[in-house]
LOFI-124999 format. One record per residue (C-alpha): residue in one letter; chain; x, y, z. Coordinates in pm, 1 decimal, decimal comma. Example, Ala and Ser with C-alpha at 12.3 -4.5 7.8 and 13.67 -1.06 7.14 Angstrom:
+---+---+----------+----------+----------+
! r ! c !     east !    north !       up !
+---+---+----------+----------+----------+
! a ! A !   1230,0 !   -450,0 !    780,0 !
! s ! A !   1367,0 !   -106,0 !    714,0 !
+---+---+----------+----------+----------+
END
This chain:
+---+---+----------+----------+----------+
! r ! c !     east !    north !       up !
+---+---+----------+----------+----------+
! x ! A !      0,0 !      0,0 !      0,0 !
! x ! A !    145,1 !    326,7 !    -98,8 !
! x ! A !    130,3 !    619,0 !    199,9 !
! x ! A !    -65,8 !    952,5 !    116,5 !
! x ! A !    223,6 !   1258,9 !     40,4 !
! x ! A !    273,8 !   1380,2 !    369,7 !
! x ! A !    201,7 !   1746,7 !    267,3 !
! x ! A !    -39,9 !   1712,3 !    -35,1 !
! x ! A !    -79,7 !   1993,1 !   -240,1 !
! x ! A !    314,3 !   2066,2 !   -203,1 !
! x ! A !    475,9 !   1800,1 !   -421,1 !
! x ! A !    683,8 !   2053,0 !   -552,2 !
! x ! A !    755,9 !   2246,6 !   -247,9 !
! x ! A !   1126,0 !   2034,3 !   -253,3 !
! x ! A !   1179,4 !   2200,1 !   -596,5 !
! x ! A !   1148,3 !   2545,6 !   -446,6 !
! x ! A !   1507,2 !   2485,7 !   -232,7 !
! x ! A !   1696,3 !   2332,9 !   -542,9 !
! x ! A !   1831,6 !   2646,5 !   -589,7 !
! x ! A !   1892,6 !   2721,7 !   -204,1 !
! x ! A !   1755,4 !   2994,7 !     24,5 !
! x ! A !   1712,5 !   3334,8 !    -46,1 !
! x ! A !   2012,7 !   3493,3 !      6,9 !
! x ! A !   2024,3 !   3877,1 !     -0,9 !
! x ! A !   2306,9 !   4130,3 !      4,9 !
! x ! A !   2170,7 !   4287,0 !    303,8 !
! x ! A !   2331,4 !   4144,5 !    565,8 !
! x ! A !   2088,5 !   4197,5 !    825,9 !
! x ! A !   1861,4 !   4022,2 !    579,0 !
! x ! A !   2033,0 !   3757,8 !    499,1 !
! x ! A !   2116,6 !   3650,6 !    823,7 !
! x ! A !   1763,8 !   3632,4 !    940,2 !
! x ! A !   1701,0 !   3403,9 !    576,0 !
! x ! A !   2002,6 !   3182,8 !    684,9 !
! x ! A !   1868,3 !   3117,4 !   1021,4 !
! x ! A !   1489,8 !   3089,6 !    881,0 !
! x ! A !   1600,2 !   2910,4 !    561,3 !
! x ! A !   1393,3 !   3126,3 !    359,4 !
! x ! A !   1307,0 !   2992,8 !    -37,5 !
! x ! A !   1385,0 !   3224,1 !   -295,4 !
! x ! A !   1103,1 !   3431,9 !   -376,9 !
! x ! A !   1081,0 !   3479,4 !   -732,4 !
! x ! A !    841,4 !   3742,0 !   -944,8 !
! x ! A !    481,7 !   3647,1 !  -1005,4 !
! x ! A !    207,8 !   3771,5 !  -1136,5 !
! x ! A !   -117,4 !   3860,8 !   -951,0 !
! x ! A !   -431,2 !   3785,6 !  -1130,7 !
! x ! A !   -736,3 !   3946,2 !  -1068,2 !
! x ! A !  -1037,7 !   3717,9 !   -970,6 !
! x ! A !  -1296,7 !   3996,3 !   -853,9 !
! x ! A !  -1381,8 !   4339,0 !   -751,2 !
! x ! A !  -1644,1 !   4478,6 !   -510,8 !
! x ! A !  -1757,5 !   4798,3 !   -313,4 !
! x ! A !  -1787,4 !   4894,0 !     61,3 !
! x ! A !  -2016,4 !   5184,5 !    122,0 !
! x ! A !  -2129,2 !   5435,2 !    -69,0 !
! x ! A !  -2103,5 !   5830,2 !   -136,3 !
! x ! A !  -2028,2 !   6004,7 !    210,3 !
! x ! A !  -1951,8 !   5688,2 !    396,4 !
! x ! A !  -1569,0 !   5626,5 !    362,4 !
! x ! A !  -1629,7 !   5439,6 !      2,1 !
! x ! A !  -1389,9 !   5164,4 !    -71,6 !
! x ! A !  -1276,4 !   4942,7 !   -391,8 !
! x ! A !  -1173,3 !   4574,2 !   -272,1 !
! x ! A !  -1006,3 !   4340,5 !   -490,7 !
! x ! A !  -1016,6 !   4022,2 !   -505,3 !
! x ! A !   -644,3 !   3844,9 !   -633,2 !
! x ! A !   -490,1 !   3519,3 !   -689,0 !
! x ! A !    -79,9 !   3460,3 !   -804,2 !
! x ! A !    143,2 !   3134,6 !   -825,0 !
! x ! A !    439,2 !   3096,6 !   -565,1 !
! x ! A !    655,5 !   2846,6 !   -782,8 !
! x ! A !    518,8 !   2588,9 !   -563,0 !
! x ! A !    222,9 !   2441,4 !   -367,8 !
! x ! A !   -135,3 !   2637,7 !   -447,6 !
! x ! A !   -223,9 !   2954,7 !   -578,5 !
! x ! A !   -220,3 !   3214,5 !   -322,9 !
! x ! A !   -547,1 !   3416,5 !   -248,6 !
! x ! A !   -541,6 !   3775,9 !   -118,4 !
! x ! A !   -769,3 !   4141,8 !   -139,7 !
! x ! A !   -665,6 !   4508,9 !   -125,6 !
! x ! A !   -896,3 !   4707,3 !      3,7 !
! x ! A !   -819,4 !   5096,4 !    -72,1 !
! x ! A !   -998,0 !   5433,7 !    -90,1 !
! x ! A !  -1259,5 !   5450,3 !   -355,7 !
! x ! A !  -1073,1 !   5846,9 !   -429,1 !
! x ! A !   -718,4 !   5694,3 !   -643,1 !
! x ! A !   -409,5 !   5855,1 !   -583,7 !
! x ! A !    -21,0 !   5739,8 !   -401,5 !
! x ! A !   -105,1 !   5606,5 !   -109,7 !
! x ! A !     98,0 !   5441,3 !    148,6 !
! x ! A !     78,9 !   5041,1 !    151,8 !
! x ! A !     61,2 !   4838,9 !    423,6 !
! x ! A !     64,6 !   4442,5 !    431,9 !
! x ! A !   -169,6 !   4296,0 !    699,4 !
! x ! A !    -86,2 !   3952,2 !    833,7 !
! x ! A !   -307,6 !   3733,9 !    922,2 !
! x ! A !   -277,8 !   3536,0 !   1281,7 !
! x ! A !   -252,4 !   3138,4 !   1356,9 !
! x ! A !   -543,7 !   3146,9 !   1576,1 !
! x ! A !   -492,7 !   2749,1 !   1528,8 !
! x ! A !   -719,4 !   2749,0 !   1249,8 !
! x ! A !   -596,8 !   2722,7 !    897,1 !
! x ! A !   -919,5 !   2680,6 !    689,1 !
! x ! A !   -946,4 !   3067,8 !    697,4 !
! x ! A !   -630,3 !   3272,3 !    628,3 !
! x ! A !   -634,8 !   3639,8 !    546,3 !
! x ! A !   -985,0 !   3656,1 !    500,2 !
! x ! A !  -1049,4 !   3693,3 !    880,2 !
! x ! A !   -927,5 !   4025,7 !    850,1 !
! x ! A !  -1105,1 !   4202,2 !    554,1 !
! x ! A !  -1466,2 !   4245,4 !    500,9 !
! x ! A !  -1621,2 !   4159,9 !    159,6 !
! x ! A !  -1940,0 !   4183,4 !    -26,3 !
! x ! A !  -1934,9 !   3778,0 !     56,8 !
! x ! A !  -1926,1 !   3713,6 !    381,3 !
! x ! A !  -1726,0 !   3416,4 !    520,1 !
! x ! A !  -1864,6 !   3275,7 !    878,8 !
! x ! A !  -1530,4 !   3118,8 !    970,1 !
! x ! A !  -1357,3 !   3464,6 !    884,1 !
! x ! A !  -1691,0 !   3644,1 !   1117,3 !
! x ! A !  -1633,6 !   3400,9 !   1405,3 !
! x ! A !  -1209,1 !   3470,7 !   1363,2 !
! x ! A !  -1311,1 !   3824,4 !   1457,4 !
! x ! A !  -1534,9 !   3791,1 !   1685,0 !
! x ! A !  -1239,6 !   3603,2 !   1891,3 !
! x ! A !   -955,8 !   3799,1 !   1773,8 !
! x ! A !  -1038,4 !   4143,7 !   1673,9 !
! x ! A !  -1366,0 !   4243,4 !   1877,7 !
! x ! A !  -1530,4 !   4241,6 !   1502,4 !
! x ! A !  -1336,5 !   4466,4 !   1328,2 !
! x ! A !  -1194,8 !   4423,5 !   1008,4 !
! x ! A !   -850,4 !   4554,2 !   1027,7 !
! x ! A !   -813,0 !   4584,9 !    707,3 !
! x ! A !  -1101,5 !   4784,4 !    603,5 !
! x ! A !  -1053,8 !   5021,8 !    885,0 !
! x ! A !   -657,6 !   5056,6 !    781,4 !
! x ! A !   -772,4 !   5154,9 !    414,8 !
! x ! A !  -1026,8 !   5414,7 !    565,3 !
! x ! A !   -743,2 !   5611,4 !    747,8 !
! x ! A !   -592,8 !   5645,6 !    372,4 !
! x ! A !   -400,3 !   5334,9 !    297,4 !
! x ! A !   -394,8 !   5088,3 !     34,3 !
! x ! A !   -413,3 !   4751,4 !    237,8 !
! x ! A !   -313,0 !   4406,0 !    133,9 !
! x ! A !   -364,7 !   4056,5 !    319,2 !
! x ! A !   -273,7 !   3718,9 !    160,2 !
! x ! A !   -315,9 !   3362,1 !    267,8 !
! x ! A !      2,7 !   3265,5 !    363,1 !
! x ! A !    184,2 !   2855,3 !    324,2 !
! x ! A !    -65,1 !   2641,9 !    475,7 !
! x ! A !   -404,3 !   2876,5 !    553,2 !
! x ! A !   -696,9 !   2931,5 !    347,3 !
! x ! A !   -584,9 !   2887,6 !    -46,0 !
! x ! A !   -248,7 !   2757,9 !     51,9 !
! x ! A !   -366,8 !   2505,4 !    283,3 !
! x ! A !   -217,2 !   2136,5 !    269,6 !
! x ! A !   -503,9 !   1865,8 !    138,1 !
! x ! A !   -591,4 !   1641,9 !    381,9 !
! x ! A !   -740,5 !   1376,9 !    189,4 !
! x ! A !   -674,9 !   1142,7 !    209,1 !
! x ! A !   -479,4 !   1147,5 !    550,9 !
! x ! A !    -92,3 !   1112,0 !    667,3 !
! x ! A !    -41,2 !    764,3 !    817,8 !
! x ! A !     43,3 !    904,9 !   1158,5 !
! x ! A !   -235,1 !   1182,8 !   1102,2 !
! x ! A !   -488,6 !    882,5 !   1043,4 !
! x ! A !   -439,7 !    722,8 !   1375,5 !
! x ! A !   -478,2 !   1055,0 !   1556,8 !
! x ! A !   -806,8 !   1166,3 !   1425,5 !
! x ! A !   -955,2 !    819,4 !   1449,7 !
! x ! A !   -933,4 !    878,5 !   1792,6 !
! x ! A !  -1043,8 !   1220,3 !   1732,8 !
! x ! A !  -1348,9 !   1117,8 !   1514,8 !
! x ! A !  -1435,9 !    872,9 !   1774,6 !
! x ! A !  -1471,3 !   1149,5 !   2085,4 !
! x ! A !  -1640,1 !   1322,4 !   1853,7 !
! x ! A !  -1913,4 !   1048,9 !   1813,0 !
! x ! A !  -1928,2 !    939,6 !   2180,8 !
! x ! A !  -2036,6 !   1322,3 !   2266,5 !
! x ! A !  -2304,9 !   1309,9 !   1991,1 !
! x ! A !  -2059,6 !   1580,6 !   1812,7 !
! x ! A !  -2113,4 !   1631,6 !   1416,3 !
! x ! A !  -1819,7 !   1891,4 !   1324,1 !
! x ! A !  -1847,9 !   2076,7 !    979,2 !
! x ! A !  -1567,7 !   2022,3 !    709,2 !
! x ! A !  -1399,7 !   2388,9 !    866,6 !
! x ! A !  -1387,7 !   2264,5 !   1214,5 !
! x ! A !  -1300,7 !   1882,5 !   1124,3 !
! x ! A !  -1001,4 !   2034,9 !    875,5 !
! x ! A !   -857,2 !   2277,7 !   1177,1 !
! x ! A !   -822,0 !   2001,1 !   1431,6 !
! x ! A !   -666,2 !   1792,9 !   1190,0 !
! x ! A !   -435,4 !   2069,4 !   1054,4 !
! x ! A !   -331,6 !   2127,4 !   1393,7 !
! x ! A !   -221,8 !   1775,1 !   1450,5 !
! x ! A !    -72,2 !   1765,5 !   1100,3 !
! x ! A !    193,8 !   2100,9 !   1154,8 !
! x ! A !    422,9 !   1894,6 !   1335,6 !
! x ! A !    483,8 !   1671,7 !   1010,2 !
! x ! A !    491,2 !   1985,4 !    758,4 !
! x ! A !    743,4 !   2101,5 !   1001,3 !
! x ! A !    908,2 !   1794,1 !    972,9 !
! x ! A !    882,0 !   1801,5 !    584,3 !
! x ! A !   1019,4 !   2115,7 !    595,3 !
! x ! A !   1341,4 !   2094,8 !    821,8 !
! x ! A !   1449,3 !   1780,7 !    565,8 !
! x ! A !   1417,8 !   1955,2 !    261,5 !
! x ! A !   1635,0 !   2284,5 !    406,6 !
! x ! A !   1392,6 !   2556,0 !    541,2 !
! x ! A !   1175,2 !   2590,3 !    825,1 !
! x ! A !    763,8 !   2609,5 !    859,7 !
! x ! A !    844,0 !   2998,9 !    940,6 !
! x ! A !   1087,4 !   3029,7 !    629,3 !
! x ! A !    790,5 !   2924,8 !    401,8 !
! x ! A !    606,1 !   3130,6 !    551,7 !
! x ! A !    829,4 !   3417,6 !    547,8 !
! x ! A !    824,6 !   3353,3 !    168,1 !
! x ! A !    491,7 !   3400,2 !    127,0 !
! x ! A !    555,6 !   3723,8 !    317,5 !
! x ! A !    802,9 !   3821,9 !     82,4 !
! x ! A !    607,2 !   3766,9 !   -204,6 !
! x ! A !    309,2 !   3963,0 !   -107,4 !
! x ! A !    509,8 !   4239,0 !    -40,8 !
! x ! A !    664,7 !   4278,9 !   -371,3 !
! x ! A !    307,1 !   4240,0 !   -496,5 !
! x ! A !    162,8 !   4525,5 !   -267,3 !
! x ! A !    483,1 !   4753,7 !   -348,5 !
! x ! A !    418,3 !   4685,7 !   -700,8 !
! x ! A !     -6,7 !   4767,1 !   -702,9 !
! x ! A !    -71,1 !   5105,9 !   -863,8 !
! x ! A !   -131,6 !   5403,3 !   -641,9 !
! x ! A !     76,5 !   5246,6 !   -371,5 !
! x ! A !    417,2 !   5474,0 !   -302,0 !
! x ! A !    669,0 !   5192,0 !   -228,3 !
! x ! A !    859,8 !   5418,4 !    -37,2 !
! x ! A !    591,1 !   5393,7 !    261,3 !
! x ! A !    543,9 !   5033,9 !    350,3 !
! x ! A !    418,6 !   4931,1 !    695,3 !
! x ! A !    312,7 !   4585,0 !    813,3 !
! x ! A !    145,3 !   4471,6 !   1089,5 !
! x ! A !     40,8 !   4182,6 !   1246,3 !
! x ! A !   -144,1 !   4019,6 !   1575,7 !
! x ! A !     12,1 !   3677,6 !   1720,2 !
! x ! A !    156,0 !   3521,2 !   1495,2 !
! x ! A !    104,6 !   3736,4 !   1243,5 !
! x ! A !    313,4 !   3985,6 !   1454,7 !
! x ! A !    588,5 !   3721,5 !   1448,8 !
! x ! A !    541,8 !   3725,7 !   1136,3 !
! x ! A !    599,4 !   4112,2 !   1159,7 !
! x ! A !    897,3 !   4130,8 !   1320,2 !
! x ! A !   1070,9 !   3865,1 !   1061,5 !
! x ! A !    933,6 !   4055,3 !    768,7 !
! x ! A !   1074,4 !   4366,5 !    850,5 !
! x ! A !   1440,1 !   4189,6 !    916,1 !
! x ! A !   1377,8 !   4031,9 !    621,1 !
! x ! A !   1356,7 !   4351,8 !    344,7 !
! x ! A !   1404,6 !   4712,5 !    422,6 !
! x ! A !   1136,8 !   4854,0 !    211,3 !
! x ! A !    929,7 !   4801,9 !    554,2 !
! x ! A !    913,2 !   5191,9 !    667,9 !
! x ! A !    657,6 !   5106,8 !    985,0 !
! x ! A !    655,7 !   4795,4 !   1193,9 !
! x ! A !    372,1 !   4669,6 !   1431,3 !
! x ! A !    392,1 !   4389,6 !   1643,4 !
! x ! A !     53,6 !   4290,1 !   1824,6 !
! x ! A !     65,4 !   4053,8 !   2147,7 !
! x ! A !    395,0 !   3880,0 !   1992,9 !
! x ! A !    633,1 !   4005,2 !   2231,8 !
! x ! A !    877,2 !   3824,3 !   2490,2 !
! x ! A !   1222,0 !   3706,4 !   2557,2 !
! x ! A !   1269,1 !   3358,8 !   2465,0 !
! x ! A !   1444,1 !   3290,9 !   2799,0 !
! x ! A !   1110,8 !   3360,2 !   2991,6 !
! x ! A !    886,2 !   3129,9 !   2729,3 !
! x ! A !   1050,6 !   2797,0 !   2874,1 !
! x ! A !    976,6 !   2577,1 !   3005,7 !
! x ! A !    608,3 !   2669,6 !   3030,5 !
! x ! A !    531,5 !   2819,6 !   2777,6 !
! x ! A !    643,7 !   2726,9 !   2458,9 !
! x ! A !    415,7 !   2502,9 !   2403,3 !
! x ! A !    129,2 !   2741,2 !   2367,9 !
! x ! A !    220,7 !   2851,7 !   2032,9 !
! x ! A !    292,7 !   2683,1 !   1684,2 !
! x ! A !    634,6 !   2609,4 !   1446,6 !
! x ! A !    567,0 !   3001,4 !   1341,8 !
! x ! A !    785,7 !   3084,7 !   1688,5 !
! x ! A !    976,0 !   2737,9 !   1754,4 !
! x ! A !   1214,7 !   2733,7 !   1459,6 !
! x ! A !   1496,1 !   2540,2 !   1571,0 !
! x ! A !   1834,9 !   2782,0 !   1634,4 !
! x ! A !   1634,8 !   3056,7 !   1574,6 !
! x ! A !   1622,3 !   3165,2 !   1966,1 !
! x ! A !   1955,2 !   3152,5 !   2136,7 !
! x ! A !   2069,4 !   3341,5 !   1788,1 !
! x ! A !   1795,7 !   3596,1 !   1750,0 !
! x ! A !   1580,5 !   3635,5 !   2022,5 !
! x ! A !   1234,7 !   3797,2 !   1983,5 !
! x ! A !   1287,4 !   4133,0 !   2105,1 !
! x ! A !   1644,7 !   4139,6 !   1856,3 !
! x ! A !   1468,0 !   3977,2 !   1518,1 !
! x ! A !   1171,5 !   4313,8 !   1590,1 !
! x ! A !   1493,2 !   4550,6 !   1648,6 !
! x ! A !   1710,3 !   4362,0 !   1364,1 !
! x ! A !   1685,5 !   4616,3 !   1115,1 !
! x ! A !   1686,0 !   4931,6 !   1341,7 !
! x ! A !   1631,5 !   5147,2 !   1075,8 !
! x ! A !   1219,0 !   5126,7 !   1077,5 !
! x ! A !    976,3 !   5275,3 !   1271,5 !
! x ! A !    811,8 !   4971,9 !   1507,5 !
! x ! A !    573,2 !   4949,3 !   1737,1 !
! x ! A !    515,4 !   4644,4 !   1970,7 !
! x ! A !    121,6 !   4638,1 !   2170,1 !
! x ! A !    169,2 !   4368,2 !   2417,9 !
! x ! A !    -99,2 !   4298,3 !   2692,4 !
! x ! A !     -6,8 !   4177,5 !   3038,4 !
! x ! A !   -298,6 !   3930,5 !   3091,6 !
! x ! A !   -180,7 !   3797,7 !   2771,4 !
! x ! A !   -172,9 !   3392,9 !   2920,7 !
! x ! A !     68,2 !   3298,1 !   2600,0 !
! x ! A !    324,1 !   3522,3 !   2743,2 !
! x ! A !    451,5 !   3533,8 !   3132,7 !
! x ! A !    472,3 !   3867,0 !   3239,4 !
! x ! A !    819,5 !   3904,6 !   3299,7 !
! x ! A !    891,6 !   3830,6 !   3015,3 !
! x ! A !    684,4 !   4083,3 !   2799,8 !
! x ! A !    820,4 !   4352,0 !   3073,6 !
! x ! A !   1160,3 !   4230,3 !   2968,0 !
! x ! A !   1162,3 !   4275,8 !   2600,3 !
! x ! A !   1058,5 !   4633,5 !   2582,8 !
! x ! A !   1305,1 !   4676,6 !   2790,2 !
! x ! A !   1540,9 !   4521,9 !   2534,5 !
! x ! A !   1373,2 !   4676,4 !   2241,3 !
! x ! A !   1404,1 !   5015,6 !   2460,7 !
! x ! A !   1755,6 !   4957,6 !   2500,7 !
! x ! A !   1830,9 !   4834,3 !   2096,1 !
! x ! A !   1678,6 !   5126,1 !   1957,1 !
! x ! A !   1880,5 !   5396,1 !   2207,5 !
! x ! A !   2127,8 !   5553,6 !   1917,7 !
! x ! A !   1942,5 !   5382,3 !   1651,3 !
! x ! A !   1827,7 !   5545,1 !   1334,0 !
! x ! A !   1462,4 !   5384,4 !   1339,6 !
! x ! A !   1237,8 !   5487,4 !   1671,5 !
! x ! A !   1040,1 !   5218,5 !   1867,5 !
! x ! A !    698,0 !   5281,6 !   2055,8 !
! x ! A !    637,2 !   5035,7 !   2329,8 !
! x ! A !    275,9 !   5004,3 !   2514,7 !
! x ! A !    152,5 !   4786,7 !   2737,7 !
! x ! A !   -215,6 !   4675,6 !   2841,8 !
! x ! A !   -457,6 !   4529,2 !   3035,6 !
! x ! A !   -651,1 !   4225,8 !   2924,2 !
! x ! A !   -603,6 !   3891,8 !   2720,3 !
! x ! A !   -510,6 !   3741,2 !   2382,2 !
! x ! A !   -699,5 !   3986,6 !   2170,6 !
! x ! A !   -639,4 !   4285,4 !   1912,6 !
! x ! A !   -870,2 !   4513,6 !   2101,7 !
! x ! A !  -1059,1 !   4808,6 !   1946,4 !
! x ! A !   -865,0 !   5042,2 !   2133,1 !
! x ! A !   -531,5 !   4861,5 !   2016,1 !
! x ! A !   -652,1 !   4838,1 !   1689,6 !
! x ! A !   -672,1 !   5317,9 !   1706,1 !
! x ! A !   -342,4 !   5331,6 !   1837,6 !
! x ! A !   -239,0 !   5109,7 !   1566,2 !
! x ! A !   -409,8 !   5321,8 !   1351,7 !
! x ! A !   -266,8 !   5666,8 !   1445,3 !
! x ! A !     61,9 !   5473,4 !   1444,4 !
! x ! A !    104,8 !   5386,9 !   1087,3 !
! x ! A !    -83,6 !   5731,4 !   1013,4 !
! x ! A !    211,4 !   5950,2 !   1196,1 !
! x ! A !    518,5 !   5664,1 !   1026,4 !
! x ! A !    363,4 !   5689,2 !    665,8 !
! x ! A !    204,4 !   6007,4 !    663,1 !
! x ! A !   -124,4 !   5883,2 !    548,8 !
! x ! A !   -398,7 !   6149,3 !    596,1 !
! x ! A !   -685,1 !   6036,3 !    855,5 !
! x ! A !   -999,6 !   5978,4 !    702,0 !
! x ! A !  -1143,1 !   6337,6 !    830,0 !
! x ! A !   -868,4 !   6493,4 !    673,2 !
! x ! A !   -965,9 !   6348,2 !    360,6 !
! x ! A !  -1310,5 !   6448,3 !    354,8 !
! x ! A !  -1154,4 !   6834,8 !    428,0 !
! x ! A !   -952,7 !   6775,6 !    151,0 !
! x ! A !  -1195,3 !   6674,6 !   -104,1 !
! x ! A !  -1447,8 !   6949,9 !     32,2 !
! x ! A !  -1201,6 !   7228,9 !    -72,8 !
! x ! A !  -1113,7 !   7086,1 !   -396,8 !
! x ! A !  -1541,2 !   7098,1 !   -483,8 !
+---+---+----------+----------+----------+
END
């Protein structure tokens, strides 16, 4: 009997390290790909599947697009831009999407279309008090991109049929399931069994030369080239921002290329001396690269480039972080920006795991005093004098 591909949909995901890992001149760059084992990104070519409208005359209007472009490798990537309905050069910013340990939605938890999605509705109802961050970035006068990235939404991994060592797991699974009169729909059956499953696309990926993070971080890559490259977006302002493990994601982006201008980290923030031993466990392959720690620790990978703007919202009832050690990495970042070129903005909160509407406005005015983008009321002054 021949065993199911352990990470279906990828078959060709090997063929994207033939040539080895991206490998930049940037030095602060290419140490972060070395440790992360980064693929190559190479230039694609975004397709447009849709378009649609959010509100109307006097209400903020918006254009959303729908897009789609091949990787190289694995399945098409999904993402929307959501921007002012008014066109002109706008700062871009790249939204990442969190773990949230479901990966049948990706970026589509944070936008709002003309079609909603309940899985992406419930993701922000848990996450984002029911905001769509991107929406709400592209009313303050930004063009706004978020993208599935390697194994969420478009990109996930087909599961059908199963792993050998994935089958024997959810046949216990499927049997709890049954004994508590429980009848989960395809979203909910595919998360728990993604969940399991990281573990072996980890796996997959430490043999073949990167890292479930360096994939990731591709993606990343990708979809910022792609935003830089949208019309009416001035590639000279680039932010990103991210909550969880999207802010992980964040931080490695912005070591990663230095088009990234603005920086936000979102309840992603502690030294990687206070996360063991109890801690570590609470969060997924996008923080537990091996080596990646004792050379880069979380607080140094944000500061890395030191030549952005970045801004790290932690919150102290946070129960994936110990206190201590959120307290201790502003500190660091405090400390690693002192003399540097770039300026950091540390806050810290009350409350849990969640990218809270008021987090969400000092996000907002953030990015707004990094990249210059007018608020929306100064818009609205802006097109009254020019009627």
């Amino acid at each position: 009997m021949t065993r199911p591909h352990t990470v279906q949909g990828y078959e060709d995901w090997p063929d994207a390290l033939a040539n080895g890992v991206f490998a930049p001149a940037d030095p602060v760059a290419a140490r972060v790909a070395a440790l992360l084992g980064v693929p190559q990104p190479t230039p694609v070519t975004p397709r447009v599947v849709r378009r649609w409208d959010d509100g109307g005359p006097g209400d903020d209007p918006l254009v959303g697009t729908e897009i789609e472009w091949r990787t190289g490798f694995g399945p098409p990537t999904r993402a929307w831009v959501v921007r002012p309905r008014e066109q002109g050069t706008l700062p871009g910013v790249l939204a990442l999407h969190c773990h949230g340990g479901v990966k049948s939605v990706g970026g589509e938890r944070l936008v709002r279309t003309d079609r909603p999605s309940p899985g992406a509705e419930r993701r922000r109802t848990e996450h984002y008090e029911g905001r769509a961050l991107v929406n709400d970035l592209a009313r303050r006068g930004h063009v706004v991109l978020v993208h599935d990235a390697f194994t969420w939404g478009s990109r996930r991994v087909r599961l059908d049929p199963e792993p050998w060592r994935l089958r024997a797991v959810m046949d216990v699974q499927r049997a709890a399931w049954a004994a508590a009169g429980h009848v989960p729909d395809d979203d909910e059956a595919y998360d728990v069994a993604a969940a399991h499953h990281e573990d072996a696309v980890a796996k997959v990926a430490g043999w073949i030369g990167t890292s479930f993070a360096g994939t990731v971080a591709h993606d990343d890559l990708v979809a910022l080239d792609v935003l830089a490259a949208l019309p009416g977006v001035d590639a000279a302002r680039l932010g990103v921002v991210g909550f969880s493990g999207g802010g992980g994601r964040a931080a490695t982006l912005t070591a990663l290329d230095e088009r990234v201008r603005a920086s936000a980290v979102v309840c992603m923030m502690a030294t990687a001396a206070s996360m063991t031993p109890a801690h570590v466990d609470a969060h997924s392959w996008l923080l537990a690269t091996p080596g990646l720690a004792p050379a880069l620790d979380l607080p140094d990978l944000a500061a890395a480039r030191g030549t952005h703007h970045q801004l790290v919202l932690s919150a102290l009832d946070d129960p994936l972080f110990p206190r201590d050690g959120i307290l201790a990495a502003h500190d660091r970042l405090e400390e690693l920006f002192t003399g540097a070129t770039g300026t950091y903005e540390g806050a810290l909160v009350p409350g849990g795991h969640v990218f809270t509407r008021a987090m969400q406005e000092h996000l907002g005015t953030f990015l707004r005093e990094t990249l210059g983008a007018p608020s929306a009321r100064c818009q609205e002054e802006r097109r009254a004098a020019q009627e």
